[in-house]
KOLKOLFI-840821 format. One line per 8 residues: number of its first residue (from 1); their letters; for each residue z, y, x of N, C-alpha, C. Coordinates in steps of 0.02 Angstrom, whole numbers, plus 50000, padded with zeros to 5 digits. Atoms other than C-alpha are relative to their C-alpha. Example, Ala and Ser with C-alpha at 12.3 -4.5 7.8 and 13.67 -1.06 7.14 Angstrom:
<pts>
1) AS) 50000 49941 50045 50390 49775 50615 50000 50060 50045  49997 49941 49958 50357 49947 50684 50037 50055 49961
</pts>
This chain:
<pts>
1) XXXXXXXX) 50073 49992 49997 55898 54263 55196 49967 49934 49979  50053 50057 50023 55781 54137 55099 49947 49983 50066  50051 50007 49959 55669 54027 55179 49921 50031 50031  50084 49943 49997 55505 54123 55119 50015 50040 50040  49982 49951 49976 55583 54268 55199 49995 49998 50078  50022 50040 49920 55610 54180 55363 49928 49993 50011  50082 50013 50005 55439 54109 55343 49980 50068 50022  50051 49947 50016 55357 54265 55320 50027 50063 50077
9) XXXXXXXX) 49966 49966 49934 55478 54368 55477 49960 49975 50044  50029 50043 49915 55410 54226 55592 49928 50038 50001  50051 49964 50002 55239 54252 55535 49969 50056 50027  50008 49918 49988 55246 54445 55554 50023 50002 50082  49992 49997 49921 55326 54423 55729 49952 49966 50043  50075 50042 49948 55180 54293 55805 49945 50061 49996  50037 49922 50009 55052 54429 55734 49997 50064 50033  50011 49911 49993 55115 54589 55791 50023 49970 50091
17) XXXXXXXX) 49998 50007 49925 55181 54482 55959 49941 49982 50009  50067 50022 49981 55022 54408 55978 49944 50049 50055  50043 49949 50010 54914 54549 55948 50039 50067 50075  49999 49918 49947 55019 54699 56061 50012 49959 50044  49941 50026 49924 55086 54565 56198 49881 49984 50044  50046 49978 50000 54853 54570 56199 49977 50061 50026  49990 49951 49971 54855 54748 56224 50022 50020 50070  49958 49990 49953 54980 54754 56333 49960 49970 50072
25) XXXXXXXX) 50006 50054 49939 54907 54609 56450 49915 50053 50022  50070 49986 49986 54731 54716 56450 50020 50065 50044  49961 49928 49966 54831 54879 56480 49993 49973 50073  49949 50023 49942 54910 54796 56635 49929 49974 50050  50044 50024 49961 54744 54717 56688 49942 50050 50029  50023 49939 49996 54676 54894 56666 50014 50043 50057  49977 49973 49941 54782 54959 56780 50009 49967 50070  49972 50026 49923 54789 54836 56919 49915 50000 50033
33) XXXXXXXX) 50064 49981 49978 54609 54859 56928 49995 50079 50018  50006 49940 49976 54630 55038 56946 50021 49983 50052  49934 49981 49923 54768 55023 57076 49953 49955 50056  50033 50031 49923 54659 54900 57176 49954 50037 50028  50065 49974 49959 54518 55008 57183 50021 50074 50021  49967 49901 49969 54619 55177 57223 50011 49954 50083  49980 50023 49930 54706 55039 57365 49952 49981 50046  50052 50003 49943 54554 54989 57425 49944 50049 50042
41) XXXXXXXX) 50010 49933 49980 54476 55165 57453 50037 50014 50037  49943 49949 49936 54645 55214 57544 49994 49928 50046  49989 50051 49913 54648 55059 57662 49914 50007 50039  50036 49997 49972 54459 55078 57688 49978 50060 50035  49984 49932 49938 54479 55265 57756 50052 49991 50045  49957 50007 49951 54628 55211 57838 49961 49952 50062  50024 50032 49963 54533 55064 57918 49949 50033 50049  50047 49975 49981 54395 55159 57951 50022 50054 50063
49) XXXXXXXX) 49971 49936 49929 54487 55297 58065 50029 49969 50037  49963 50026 49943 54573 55174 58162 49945 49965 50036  50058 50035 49964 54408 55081 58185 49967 50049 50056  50048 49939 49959 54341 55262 58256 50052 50011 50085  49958 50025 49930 54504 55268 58371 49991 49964 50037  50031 50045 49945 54461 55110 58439 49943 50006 50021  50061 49973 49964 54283 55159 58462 50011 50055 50044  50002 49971 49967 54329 55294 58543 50037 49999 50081
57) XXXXXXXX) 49995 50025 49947 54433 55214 58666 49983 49950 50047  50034 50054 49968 54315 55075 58706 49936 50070 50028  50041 49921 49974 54195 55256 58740 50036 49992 50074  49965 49969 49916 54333 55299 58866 50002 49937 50065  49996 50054 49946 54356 55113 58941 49918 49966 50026  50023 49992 49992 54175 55117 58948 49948 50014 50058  50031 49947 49947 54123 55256 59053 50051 50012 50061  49948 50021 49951 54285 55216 59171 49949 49959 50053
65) XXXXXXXX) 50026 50066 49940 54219 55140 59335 50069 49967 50031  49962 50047 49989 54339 55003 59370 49985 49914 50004  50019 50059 49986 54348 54839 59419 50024 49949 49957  49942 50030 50066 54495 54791 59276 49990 50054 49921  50007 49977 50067 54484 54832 59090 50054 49981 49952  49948 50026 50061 54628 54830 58969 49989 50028 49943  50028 50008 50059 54573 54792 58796 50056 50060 49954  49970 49977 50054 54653 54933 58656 50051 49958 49972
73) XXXXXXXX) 49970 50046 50050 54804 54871 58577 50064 50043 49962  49982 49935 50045 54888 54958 58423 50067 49951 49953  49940 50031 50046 55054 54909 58328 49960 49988 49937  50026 49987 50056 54965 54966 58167 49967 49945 49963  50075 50038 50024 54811 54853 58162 49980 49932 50067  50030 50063 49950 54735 54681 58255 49926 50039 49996  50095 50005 50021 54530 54697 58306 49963 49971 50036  50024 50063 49954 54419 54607 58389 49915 50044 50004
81) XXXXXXXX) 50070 49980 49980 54248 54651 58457 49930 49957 49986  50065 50043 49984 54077 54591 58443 49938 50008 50022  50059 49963 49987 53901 54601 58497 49954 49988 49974  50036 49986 50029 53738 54615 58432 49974 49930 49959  50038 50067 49991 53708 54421 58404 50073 49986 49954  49938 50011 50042 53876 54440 58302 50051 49926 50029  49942 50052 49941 53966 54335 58458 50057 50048 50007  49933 49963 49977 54142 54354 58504 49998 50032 50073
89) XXXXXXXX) 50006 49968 49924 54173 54480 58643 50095 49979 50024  49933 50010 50001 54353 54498 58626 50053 50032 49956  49933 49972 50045 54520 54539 58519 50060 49977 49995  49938 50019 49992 54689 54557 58480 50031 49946 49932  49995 50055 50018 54671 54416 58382 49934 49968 49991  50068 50053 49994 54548 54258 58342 49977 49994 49935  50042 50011 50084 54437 54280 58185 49966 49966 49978  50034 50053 50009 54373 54150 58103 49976 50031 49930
97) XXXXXXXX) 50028 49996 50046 54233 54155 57974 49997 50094 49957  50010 49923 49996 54207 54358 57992 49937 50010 49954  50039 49996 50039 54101 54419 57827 49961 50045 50040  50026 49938 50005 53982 54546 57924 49962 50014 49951  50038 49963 50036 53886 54581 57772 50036 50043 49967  49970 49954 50041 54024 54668 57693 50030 50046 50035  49953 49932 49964 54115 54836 57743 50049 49993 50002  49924 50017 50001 54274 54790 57678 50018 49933 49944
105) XXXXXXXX) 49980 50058 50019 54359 54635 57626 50055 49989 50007  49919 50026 50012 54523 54543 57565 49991 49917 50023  50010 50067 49977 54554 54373 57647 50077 49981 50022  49917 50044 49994 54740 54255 57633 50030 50069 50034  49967 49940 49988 54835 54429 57624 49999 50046 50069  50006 49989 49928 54745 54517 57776 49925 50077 49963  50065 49955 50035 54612 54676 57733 49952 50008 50075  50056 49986 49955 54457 54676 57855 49978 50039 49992
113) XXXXXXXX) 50074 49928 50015 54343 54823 57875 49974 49996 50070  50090 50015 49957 54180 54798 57984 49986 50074 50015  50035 49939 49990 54124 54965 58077 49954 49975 50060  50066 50029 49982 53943 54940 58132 50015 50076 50061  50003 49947 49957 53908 55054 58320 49944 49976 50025  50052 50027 49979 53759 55082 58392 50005 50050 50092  49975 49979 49939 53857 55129 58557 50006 49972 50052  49994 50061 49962 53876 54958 58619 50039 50019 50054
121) XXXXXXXX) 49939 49987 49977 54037 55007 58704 50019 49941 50020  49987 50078 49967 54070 54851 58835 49957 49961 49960  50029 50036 50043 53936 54776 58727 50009 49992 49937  49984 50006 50072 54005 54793 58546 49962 50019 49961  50045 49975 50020 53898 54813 58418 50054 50003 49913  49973 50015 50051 54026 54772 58277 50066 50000 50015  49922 50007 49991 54223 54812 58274 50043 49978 49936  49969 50050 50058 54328 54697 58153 50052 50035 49995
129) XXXXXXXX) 49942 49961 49999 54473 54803 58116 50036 49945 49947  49972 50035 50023 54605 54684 58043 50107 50026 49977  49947 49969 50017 54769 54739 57939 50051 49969 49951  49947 50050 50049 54922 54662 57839 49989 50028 49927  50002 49976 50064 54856 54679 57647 50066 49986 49933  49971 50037 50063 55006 54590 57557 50073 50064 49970  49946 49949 50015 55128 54753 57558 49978 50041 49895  50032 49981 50080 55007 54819 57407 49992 49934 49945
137) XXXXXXXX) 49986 50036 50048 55018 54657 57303 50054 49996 49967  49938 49980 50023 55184 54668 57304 50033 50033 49951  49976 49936 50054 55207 54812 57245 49964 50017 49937  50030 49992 50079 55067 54807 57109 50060 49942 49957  49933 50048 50014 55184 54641 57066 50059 50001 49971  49945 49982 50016 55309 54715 57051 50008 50071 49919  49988 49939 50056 55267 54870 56947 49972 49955 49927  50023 50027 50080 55150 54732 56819 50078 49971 49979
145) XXXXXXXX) 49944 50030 50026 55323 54627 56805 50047 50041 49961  49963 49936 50024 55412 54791 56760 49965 50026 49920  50045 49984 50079 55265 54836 56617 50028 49948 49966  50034 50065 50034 55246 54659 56549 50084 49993 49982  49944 50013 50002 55439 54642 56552 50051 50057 49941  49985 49939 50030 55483 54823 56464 49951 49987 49927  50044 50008 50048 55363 54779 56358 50004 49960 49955  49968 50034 50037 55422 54647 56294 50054 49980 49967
153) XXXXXXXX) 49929 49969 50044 55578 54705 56268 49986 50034 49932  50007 49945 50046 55526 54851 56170 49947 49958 49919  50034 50029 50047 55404 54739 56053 50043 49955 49971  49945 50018 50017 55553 54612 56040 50014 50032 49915  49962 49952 50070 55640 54740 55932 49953 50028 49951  50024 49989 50041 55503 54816 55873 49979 49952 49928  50023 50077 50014 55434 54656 55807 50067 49992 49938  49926 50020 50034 55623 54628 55714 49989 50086 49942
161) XXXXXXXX) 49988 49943 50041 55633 54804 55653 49938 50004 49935  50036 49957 50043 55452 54829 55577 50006 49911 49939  50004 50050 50054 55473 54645 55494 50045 50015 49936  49956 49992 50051 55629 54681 55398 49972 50087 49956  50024 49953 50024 55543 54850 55365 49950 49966 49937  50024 50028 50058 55414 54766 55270 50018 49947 49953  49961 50025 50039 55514 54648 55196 50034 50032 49959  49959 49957 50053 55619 54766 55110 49952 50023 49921
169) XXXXXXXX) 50055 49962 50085 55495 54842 54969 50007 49903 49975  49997 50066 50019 55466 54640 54950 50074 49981 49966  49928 50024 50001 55655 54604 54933 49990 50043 49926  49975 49970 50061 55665 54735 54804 49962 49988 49959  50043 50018 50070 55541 54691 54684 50012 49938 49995  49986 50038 50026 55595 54528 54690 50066 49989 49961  49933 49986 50014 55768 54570 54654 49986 50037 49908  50030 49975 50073 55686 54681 54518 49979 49942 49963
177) XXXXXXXX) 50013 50044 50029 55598 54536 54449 50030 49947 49965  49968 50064 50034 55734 54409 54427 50043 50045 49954  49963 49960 50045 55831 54567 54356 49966 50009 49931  50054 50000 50055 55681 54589 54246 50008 49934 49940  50001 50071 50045 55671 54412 54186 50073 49988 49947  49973 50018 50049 55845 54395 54148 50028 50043 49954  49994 49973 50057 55855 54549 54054 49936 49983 49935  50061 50001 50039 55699 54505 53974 50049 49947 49946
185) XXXXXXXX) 49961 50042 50023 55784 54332 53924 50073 50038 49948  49957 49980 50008 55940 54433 53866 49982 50043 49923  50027 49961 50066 55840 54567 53749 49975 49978 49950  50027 50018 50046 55745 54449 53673 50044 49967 49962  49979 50046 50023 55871 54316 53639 50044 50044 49945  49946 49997 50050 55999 54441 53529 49963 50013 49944  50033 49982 50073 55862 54502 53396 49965 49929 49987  50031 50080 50017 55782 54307 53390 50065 49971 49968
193) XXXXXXXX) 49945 50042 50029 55965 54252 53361 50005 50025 49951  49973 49988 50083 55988 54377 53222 49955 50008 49949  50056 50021 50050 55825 54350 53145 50016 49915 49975  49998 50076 50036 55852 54153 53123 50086 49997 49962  49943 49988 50034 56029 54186 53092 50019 50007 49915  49989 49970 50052 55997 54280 52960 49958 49969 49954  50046 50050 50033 55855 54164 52902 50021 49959 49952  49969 50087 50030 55975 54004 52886 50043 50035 49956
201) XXXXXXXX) 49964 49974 50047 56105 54132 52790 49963 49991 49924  50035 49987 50068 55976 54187 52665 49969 49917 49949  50018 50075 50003 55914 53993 52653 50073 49954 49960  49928 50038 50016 56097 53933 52615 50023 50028 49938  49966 49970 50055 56189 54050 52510 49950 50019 49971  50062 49992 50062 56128 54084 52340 49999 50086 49985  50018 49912 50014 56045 54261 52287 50053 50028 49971  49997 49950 50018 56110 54396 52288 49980 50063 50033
209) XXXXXXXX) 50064 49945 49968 56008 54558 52296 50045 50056 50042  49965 49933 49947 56154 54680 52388 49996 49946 50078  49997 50028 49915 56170 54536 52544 49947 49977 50014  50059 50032 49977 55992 54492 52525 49967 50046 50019  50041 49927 49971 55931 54683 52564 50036 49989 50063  49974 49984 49944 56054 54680 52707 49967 49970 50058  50032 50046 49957 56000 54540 52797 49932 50009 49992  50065 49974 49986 55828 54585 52759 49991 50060 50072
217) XXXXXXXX) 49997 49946 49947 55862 54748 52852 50030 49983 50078  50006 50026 49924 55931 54656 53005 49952 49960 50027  50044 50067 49965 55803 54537 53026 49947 50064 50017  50057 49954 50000 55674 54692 52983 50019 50025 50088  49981 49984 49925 55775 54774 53166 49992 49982 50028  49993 50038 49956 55790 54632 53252 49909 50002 50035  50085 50010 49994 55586 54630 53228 49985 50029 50019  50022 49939 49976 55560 54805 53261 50031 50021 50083
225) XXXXXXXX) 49966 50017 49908 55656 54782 53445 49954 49948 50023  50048 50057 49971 55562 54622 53477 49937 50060 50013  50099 50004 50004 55384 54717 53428 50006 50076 50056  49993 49956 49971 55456 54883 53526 50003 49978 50097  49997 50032 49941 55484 54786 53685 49931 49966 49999  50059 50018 50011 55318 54707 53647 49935 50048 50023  50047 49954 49996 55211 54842 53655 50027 50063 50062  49977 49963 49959 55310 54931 53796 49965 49936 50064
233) XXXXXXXX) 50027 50065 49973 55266 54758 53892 49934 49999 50018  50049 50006 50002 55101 54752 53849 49977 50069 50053  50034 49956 49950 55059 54928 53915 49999 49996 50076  49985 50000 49926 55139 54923 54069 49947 49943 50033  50062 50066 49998 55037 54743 54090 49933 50025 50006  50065 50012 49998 54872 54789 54037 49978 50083 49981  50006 49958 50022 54874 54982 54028 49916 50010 50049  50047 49990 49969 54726 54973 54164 49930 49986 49978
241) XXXXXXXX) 50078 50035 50035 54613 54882 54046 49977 49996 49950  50023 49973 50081 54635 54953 53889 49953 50056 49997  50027 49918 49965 54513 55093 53865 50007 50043 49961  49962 49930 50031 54576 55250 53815 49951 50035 49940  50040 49980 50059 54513 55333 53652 50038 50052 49980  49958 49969 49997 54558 55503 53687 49996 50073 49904  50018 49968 50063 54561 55616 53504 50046 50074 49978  49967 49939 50031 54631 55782 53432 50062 49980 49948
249) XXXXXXXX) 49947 50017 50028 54800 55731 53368 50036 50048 49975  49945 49955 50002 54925 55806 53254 50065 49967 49998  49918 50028 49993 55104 55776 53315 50023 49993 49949  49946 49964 50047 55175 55852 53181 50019 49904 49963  50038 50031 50031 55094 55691 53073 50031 49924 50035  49969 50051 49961 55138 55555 53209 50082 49992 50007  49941 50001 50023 55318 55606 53222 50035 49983 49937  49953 50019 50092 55355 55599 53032 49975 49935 50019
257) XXXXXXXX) 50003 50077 49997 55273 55419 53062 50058 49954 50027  49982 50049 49933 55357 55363 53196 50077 49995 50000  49920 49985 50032 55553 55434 53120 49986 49923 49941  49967 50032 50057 55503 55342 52969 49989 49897 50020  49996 50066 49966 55468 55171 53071 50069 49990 50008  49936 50041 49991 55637 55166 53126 50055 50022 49979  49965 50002 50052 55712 55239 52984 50068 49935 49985  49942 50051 50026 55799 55062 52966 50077 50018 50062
265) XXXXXXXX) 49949 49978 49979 55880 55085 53122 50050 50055 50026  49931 49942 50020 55942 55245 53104 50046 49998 49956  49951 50022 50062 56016 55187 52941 50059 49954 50026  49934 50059 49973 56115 55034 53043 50049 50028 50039  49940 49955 49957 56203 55176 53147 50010 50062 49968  49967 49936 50024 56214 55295 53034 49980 50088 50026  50008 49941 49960 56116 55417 53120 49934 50059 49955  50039 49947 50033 56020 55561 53036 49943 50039 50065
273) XXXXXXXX) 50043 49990 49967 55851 55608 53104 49956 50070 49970  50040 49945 50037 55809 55794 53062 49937 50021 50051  50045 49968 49996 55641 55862 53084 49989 50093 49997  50014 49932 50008 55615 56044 53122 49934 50032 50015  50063 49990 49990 55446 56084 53123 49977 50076 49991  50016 49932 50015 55401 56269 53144 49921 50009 49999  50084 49991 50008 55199 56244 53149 49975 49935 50015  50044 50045 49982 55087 56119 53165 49971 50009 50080
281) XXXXXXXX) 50019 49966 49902 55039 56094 53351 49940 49907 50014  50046 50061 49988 54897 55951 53418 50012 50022 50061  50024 50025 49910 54856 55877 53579 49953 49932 49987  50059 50038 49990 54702 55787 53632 49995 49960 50052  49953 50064 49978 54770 55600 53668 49975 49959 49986  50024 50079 50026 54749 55422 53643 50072 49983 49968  49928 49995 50035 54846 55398 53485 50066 49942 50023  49963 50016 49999 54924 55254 53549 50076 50014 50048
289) XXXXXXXX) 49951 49986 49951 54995 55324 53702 50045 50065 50001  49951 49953 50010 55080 55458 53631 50018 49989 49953  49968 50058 50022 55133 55334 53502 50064 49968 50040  49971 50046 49953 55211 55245 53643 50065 50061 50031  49965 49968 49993 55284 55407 53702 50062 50023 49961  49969 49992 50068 55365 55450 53543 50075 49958 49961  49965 50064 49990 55426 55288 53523 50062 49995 50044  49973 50011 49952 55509 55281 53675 50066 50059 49988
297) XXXXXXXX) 49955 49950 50016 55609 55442 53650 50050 50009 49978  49970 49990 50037 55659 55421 53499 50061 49918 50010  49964 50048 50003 55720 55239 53531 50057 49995 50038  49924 49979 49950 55834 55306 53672 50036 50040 49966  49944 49949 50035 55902 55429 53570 50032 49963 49950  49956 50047 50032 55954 55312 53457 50059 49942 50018  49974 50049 49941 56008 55177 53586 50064 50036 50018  49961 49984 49927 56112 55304 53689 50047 50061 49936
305) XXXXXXXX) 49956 49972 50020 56200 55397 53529 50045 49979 49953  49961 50036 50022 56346 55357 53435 49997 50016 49925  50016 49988 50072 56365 55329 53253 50024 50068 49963  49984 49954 50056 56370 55440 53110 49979 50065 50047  50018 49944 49939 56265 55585 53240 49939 50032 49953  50092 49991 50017 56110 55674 53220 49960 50006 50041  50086 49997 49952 55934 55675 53308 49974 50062 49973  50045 49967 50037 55845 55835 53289 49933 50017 50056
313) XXXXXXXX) 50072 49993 49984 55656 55841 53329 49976 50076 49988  49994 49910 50014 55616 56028 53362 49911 49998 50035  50084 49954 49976 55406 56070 53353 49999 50043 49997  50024 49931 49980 55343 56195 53418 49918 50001 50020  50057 50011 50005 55162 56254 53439 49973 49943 50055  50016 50048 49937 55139 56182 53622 50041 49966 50033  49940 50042 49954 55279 56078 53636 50038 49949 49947  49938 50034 50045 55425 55972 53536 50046 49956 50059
321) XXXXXXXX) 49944 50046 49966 55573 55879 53595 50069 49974 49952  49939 50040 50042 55711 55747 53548 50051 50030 50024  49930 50002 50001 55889 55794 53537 50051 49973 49987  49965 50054 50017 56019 55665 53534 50066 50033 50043  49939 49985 49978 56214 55694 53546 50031 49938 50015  49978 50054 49952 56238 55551 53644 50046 49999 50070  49923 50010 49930 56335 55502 53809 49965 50057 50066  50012 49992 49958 56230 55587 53916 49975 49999 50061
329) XXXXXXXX) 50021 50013 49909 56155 55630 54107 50030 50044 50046  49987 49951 49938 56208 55692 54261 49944 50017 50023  50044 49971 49954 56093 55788 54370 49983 49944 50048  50038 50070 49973 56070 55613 54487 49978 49966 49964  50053 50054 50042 56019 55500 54333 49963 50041 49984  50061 49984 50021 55902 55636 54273 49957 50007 50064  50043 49981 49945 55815 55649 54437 49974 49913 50012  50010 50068 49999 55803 55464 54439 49980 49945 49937
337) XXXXXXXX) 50024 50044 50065 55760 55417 54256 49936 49989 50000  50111 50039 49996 55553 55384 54286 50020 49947 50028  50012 50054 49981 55606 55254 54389 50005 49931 49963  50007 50051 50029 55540 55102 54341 50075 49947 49985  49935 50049 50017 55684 54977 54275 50057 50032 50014  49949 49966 49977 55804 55113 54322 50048 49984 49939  49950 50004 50067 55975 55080 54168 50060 50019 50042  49951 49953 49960 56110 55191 54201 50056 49971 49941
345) XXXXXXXX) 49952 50019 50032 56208 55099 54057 49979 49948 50001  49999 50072 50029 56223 54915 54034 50006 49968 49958  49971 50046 50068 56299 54890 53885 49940 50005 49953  50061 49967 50073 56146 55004 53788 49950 49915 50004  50092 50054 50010 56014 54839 53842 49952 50038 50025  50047 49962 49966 55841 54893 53899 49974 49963 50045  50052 50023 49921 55714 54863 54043 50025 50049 50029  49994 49953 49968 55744 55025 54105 49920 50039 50022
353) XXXXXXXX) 50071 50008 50009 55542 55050 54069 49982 50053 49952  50053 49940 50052 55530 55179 53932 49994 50064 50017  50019 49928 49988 55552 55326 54019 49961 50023 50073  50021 50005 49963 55469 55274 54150 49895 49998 49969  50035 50019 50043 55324 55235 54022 49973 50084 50005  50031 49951 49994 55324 55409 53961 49973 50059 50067  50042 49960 49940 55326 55493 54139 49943 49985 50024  50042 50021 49977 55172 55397 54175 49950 50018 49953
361) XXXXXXXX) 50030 49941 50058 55076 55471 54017 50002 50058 50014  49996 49935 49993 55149 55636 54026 49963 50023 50074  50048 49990 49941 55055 55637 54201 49951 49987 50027  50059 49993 49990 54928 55558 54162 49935 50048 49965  50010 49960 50039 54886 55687 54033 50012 50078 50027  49962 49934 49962 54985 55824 54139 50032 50055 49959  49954 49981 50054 55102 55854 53993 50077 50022 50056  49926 49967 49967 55274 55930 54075 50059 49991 49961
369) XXXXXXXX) 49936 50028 50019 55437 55861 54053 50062 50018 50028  49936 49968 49979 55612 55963 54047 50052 49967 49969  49946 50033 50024 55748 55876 54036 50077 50054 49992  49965 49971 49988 55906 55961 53981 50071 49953 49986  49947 50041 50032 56076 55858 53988 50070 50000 50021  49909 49972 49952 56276 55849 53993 50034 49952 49987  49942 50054 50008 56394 55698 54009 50034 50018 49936  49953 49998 50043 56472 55685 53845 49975 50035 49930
377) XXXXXXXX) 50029 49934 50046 56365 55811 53753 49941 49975 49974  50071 50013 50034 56193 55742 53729 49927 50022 50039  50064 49989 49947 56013 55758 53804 49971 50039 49948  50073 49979 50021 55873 55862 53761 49943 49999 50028  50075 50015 49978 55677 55812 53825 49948 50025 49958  50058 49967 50035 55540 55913 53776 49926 49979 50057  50065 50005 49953 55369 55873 53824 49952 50074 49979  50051 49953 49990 55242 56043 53838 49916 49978 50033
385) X) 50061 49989 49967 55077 56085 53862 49945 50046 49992
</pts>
């Protein structure tokens, strides 16, 4: 793994930890605010009915005639009494700094609740009901440590998983790219070598007109590959910003063109390029991009068949297609030939761009493309419409 790569993982993990470990902490703060105020509802009915218990047995010790009084005292709960002047009367413990303005209250893990009487029971006007609050911290404590902890597990991985997720598309286009480059480097350099090649030949040795057509005709190839990769280049590049100039075309007319362009190198393989034209047929295009299509076709069919073969170009009213008795496709490379830079041979050369070229025409036009092909036998591609 490259540094960028690293780089860019960390990145993506501070981010997405950042951001949900945020969530998470609000979630959690969401809920402990619920849970306090559900807990403080249930301790303040709980308080509250034990406060009424003890009122009701300060009722009974009350209205007792006796000379001795023993104060209420409850496992449950501490309380303490008071009277109207909010003085101590008495309790089963010593309260210091008693809020009476509030009903219920939290104080150094202890829950108070205040029940106001206007019974004055031995003089009370106020019963402090006092109770152990720290059992419910605990346990909220315990369940946030459990979120915040699960949670960070699960983001952990997530965090790992969705990085290398998006990394991947990245990975591959760069992988594409350097593949790109050094086929680029590769395509260009054998028709540049046999253009100057053939330069310094013609420059050296003295005329003669049978090795001076020849070498003409390789350099002419070498040119017509350069300017074919050129203009395959260019589109892909700047097809967004050219603007289309769409017109009533006749195939028929463009095909004979576009055979007799690379006429030379059908001649260097020996390959015969028949035309069968049963009618004239148009489509309403931008000549260059079905130029480009054309092109492309025919230059694979040449590329991908072996010498001394034939090509036959079969029009039809709403349709035509190349035929080349070449090496062939299986049913997985034809399902996979649009893809961009896709080359299912190595030795042919290529980007792996021209038939990726025309599927991107043929759909943007919504031309239909059947491929028919057999290991060993040869392809046929017809475009319709």
């Amino acid at each position: 793994m490259s540094k960028v790569e690293q780089k860019t993982i960390l990145n993506i993990l501070i981010l997405y930890f950042t951001s949900t470990m945020l969530i998470v902490i609000a979630f959690a703060y969401s809920y402990y605010v619920t849970e306090k105020e559900k807990h403080i509802n249930s301790v303040k009915n709980t308080l509250f009915l034990d406060g009424k218990t003890l009122l009701s047995e300060l009722e009974k010790l009350h209205n007792r005639i006796s000379k001795t009084i023993t104060y209420p005292r409850y496992k449950e709960f501490d309380s303490a009494i008071y009277d109207i002047e909010k003085n101590f009367i008495f309790g089963t413990f010593t309260p210091q700094n008693i809020q009476f303005d509030q009903e219920y209250y939290y104080d150094k893990g202890f829950d108070y609740y205040i029940l106001k009487t206007h019974h004055y029971y031995l003089g009370a006007a106020y019963i402090v009901i006092k109770k152990d609050g720290k059992s419910f911290l605990n346990t909220v404590a315990k369940k946030l440590f459990l979120i915040l902890f699960g949670s960070l597990f699960v983001i952990i991985i997530t965090s790992v998983f969705l990085a290398k997720l998006i990394l991947k598309p990245i990975r591959d286009n760069l992988q594409l790219l350097d593949r790109f480059i050094k086929d680029t480097t590769h395509e260009l350099n054998t028709p540049v070598s046999t253009i100057t090649s053939n330069i310094e030949l013609l420059q050296k040795q003295p005329y003669d007109p049978v090795k001076f057509q020849k070498k003409i005709k390789r350099i002419k190839n070498a040119s017509m590959s350069i300017s074919h990769l050129y203009e395959d280049l260019v589109y892909l590049t700047l097809k967004k910003h050219v603007p289309t100039n769409n017109e009533l075309i006749l195939i028929n007319t463009i095909i004979e063109q576009r055979v007799e362009y690379f006429s030379s190198l059908l001649q260097s393989k020996s390959i015969t390029a028949n035309i069968n034209s049963h009618e004239n047929t148009t489509l309403y295009i931008d000549q260059k991009k079905i130029q480009r299509v054309i092109d492309n076709l025919l230059s694979n069919a040449i590329k991908y068949s072996p010498k001394d073969t034939q090509i036959d170009i079969i029009i039809q009213k709403n349709s035509f297609c190349v035929q080349d008795h070449g090496i062939g496709m299986d049913n997985d490379e034809i399902e996979k030939i649009h893809e961009r830079y896709r080359r299912f041979d190595s030795t042919q050369g290529g980007f792996g761009i021209g038939f990726n070229i025309i599927y991107t025409i043929a759909k943007e036009y919504q031309l239909d493309i059947y491929i028919k092909s057999k290991k060993g036998v040869g392809t046929c591609i017809t475009l319709s419409w």
